[in-house]
N, C-alpha and C positions, 0 to 999 in steps of 0.2 A: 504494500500500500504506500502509496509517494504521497508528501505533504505535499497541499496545493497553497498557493498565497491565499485562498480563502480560508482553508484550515487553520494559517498563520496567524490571518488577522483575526480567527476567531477563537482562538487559542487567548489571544493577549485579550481582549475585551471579556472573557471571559477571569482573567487575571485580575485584572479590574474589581469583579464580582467576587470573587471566593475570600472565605473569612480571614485573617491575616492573624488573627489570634486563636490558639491551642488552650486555653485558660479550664480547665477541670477536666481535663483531657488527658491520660496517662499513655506514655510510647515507653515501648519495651526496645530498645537496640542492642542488637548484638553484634560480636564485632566492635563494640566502642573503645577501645584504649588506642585505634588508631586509623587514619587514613577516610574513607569515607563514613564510616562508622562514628567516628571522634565527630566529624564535620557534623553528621544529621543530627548526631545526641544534644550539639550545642546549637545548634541552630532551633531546632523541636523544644527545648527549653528556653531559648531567649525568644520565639512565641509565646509561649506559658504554658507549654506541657509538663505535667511533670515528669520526671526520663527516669526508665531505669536501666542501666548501663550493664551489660553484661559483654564479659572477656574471658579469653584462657589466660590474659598475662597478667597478673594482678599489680603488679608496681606499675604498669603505665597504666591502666584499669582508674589506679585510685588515683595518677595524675590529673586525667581527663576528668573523672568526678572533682577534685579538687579546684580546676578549674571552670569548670561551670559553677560549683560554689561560688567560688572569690567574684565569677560576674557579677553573682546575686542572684542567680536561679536556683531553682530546687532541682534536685536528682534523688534517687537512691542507687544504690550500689547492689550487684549481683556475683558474687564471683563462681566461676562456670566450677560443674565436676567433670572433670574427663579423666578418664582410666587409661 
């Protein structure tokens, strides 16, 4: 399926309309201590979700929480079992 310029332009007017804020809203990410994972969790949080972060790595795990705190956003933290 090819995007057409009408799709374009109604993709973005459509941007326009969609709510900008997450506010009682909880997102689960996985993947979060780094790379696109780190990016969605603080992003989904600086809208006002609340995020809960789950990784295999735990010290960049609790960095990435760490710093969504110090923004001033809420998280909670998950640390994965893998065998």
């Amino acid at each position: 399926m090819s995007i057409t310029k009408e799709n374009q332009e109604q993709s973005k007017s459509n941007a326009n309309t969609r709510p900008q804020t997450l506010a009682g809203k909880i997102a689960i990410v996985t993947g979060a201590s780094s790379g696109i994972g780190a990016v969605t969790a603080f992003e989904l949080a600086r809208r006002g979700a609340q995020v809960v972060l789950a990784a295999r790595r735990v010290d960049e795990l609790e960095a990435q929480a760490s710093a969504i705190t110090q923004a001033g956003y809420a998280r909670k933290q998950c640390r994965s079992c893998m065998a």
